[in-house]
KEDORO-295786 format. One line per field, with one value per residue (C-alpha): residue in three letters; z, x, y. Coordinates in Angstrom, 1 decimal, always signed. Example, Ala and Ser with C-alpha at 12.3 -4.5 7.8 and 13.67 -1.06 7.14 Angstrom:
# residues 2
r: c(ALA; SER)
w: c(+7.8; +7.1)
u: c(+12.3; +13.7)
v: c(-4.5; -1.1)
This chain:
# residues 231
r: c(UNK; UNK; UNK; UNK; UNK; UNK; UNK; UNK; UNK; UNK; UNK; UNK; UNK; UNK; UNK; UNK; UNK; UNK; UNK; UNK; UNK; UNK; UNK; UNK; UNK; UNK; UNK; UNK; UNK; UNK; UNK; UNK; UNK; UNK; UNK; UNK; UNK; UNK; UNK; UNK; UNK; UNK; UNK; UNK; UNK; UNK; UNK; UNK; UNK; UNK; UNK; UNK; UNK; UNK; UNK; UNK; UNK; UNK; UNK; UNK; UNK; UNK; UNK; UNK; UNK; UNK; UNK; UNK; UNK; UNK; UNK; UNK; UNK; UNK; UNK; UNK; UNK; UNK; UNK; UNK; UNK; UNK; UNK; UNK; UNK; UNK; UNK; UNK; UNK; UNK; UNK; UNK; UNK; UNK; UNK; UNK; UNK; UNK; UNK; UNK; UNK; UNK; UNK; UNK; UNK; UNK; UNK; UNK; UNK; UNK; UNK; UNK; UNK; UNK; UNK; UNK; UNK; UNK; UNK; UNK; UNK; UNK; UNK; UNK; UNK; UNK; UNK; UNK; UNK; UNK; UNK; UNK; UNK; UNK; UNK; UNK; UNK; UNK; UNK; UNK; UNK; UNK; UNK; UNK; UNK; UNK; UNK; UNK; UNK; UNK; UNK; UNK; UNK; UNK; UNK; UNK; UNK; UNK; UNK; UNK; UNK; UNK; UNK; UNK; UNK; UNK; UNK; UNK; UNK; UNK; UNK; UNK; UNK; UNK; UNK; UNK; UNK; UNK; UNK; UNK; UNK; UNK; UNK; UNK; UNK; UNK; UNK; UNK; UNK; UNK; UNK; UNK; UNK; UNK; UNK; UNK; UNK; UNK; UNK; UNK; UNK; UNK; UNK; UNK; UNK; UNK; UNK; UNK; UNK; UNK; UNK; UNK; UNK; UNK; UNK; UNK; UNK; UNK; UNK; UNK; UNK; UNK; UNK; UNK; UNK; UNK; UNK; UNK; UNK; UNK; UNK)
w: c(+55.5; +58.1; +60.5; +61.5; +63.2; +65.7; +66.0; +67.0; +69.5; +71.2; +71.1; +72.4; +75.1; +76.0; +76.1; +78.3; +80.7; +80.4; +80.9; +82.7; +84.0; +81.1; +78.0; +76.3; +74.1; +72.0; +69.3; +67.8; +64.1; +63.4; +66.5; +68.0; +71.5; +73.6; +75.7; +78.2; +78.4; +81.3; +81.4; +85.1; +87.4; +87.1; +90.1; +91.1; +89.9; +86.7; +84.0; +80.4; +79.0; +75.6; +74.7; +71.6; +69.5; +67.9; +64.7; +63.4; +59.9; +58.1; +57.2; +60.6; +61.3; +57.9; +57.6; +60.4; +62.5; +62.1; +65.2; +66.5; +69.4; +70.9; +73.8; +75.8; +78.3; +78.7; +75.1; +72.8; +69.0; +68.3; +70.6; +69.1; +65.7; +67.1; +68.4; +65.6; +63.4; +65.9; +65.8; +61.9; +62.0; +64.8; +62.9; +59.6; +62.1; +63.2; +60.2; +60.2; +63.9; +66.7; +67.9; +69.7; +73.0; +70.8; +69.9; +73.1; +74.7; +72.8; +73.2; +76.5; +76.2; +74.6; +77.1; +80.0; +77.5; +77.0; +80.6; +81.1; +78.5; +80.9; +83.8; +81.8; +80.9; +84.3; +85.5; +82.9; +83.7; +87.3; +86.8; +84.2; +87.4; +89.9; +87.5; +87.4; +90.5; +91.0; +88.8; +89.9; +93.8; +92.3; +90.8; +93.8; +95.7; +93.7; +93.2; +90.4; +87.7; +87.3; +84.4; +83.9; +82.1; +85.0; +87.9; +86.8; +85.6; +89.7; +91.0; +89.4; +90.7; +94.3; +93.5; +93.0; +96.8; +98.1; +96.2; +98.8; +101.7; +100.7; +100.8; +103.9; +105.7; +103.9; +104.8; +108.6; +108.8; +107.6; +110.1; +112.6; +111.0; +109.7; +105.9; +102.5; +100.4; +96.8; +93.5; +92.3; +95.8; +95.3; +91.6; +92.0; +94.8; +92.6; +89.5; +91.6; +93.0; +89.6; +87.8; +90.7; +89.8; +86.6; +87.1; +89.3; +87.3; +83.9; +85.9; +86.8; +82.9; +83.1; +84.5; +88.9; +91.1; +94.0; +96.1; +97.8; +101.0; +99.0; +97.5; +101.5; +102.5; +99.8; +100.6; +104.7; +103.7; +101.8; +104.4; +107.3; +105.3; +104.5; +107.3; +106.0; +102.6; +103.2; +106.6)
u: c(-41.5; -39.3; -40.5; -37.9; -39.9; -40.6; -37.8; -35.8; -38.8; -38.0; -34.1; -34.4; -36.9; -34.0; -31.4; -33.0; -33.5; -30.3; -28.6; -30.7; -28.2; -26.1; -28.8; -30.5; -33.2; -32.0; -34.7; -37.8; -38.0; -35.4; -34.7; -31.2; -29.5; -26.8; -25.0; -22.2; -19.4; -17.1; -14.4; -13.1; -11.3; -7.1; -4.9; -4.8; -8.5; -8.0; -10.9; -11.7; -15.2; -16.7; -20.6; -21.7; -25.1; -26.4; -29.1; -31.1; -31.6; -35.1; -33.9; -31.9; -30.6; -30.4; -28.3; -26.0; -26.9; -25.3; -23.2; -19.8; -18.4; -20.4; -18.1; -15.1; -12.9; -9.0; -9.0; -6.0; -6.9; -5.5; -8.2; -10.9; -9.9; -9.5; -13.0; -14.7; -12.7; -13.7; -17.5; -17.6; -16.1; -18.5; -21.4; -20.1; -20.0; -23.7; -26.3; -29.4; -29.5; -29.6; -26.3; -26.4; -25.7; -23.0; -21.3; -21.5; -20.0; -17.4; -16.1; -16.3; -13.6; -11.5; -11.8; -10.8; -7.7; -7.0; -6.7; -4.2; -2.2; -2.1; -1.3; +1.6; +2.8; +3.4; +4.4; +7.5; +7.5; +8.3; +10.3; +12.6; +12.6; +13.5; +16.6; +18.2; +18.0; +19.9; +22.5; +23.5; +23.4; +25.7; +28.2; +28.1; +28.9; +31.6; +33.4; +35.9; +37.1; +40.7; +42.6; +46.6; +45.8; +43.7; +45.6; +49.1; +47.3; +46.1; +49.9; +51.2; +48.8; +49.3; +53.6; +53.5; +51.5; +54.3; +56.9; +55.9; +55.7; +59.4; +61.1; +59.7; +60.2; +64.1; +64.8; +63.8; +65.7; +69.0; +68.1; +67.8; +71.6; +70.8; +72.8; +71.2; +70.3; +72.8; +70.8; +71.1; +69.7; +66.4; +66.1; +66.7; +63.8; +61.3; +61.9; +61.4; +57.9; +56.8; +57.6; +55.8; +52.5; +52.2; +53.2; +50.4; +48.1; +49.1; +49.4; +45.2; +44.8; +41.1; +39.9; +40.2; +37.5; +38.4; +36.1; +37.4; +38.4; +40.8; +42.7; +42.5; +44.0; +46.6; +47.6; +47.9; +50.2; +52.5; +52.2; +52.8; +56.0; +58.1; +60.1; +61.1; +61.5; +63.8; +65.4)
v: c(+99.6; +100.8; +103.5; +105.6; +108.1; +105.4; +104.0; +107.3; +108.2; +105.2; +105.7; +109.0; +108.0; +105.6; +107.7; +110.0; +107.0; +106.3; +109.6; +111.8; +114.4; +115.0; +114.3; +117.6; +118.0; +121.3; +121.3; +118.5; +119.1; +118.2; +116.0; +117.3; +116.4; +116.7; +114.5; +115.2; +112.7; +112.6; +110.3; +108.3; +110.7; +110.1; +109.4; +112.7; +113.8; +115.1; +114.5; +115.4; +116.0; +116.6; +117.4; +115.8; +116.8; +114.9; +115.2; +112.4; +112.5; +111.2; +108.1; +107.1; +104.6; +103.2; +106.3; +107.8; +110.8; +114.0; +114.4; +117.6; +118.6; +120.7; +121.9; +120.1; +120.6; +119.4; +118.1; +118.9; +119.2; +116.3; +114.4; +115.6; +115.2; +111.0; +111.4; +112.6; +109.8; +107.1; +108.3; +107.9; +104.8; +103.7; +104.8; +102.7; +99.6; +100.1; +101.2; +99.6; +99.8; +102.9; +103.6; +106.4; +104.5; +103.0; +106.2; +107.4; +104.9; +104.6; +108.1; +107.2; +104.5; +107.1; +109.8; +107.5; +106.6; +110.3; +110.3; +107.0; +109.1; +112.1; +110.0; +108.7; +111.2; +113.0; +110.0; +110.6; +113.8; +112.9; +110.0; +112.5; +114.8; +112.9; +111.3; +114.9; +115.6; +112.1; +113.5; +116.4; +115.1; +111.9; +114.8; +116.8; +114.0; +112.7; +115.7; +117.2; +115.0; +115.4; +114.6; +115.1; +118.1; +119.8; +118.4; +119.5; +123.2; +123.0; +121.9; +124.6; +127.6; +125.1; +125.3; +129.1; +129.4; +126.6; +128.8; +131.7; +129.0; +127.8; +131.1; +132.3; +128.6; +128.9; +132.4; +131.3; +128.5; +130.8; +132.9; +129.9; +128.8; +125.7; +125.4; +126.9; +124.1; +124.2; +124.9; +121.4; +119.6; +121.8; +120.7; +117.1; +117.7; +119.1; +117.3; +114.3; +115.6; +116.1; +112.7; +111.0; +113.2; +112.2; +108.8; +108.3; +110.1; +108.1; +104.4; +105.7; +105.7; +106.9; +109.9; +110.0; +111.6; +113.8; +116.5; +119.2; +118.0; +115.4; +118.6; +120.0; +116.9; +116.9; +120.9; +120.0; +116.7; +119.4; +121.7; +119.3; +117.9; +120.6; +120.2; +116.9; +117.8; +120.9; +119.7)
């Protein structure tokens, strides 16, 4: 005949042994105990922790003790729900014998996984971070996208400016005497200007890339060859 008082006064003297800072004794009759389980410090020191009590029953450990979480610390619902599961299908595995060392150990197990899964996860976090801020320096870098739509909607606010530029630099020049150019020499100019933007636009096909100091560029070469253009 089995004696199970014995063999749980000899568990418990073990587990005592075993973990002497984190096992207590919370009442005899019926025999009930905690045990604090920490898991491994993470990279950057975080931990998670549970207290399990447990309760032997009369019969233990032909029967399973009666075990919850007593308290925890950094645990989502979710893990403690997986703990519970994994300690009832622990204590299926082990009847007949004492498992508490069993159980314990493998909660163990899972708390250091909880904290691989932490670790992972700011890892992401970081990685997911540090991508955006990739991005947005990549499209600082390269600039405006410009498409025919968007360029020709920019050459004409620029042409309205030039427009200005023209009459004063035309008005000067008639004051300076040099001949008025006729109606049909300044649209054959224009027109001209025009087709050759969107021809070089449409031969790019896709979409170009230019920053701001491309536009600059593009304003100052205007700027710089109106007296060719009007001479």
């Amino acid at each position: 005949m089995t004696d199970y008082a014995e063999e749980q006064r000899n568990e418990l003297e073990a587990i005592e042994s075993i973990y002497p800072d984190s096992f207590t004794v919370l009442s005899e009759d019926p025999t009930s105990f905690t045990i604090t389980v920490t898991s491994d410090a993470g990279e950057n020191g975080e931990t998670v922790e549970t207290t399990l009590k447990f309760t032997y029953v009369d019969k233990y450990p032909d029967e399973p003790p009666l075990w919850e979480i007593y308290s925890q610390e950094n645990l989502e619902e979710s893990d403690t729900e997986d703990i519970l599961t994994l300690l009832q299908q622990q204590a299926e595995e082990n009847l007949g014998m004492v498992m508490i060392f069993t159980l314990v150990t493998a909660v163990q197990e899972k708390l250091n996984t909880i904290v691989d899964v932490m670790k992972n996860r700011q890892e992401e976090e970081k990685q997911r971070k540090e991508k955006e801020a990739q991005e947005a320096e990549k499209v600082a870098f390269q600039g405006t996208v410009v498409t025919i739509e968007n360029f020709l909607a920019w050459k004409a606010k620029f042409e309205l400016e030039m427009a200005e530029l023209r009459r004063k630099k035309q008005k000067e020049e008639e004051q300076a005497g040099k001949p008025k150019l006729t109606g049909k020499q300044l649209f054959e100019r224009d027109h001209n200007l025009d087709t050759s933007d969107i021809q070089f636009l449409e031969d790019g096909k896709d979409s170009v890339s230019v920053d701001g100091f491309i536009l600059q560029e593009y304003e100052v070469s205007c700027l710089s060859l109106q007296g060719v253009r009007y001479v």
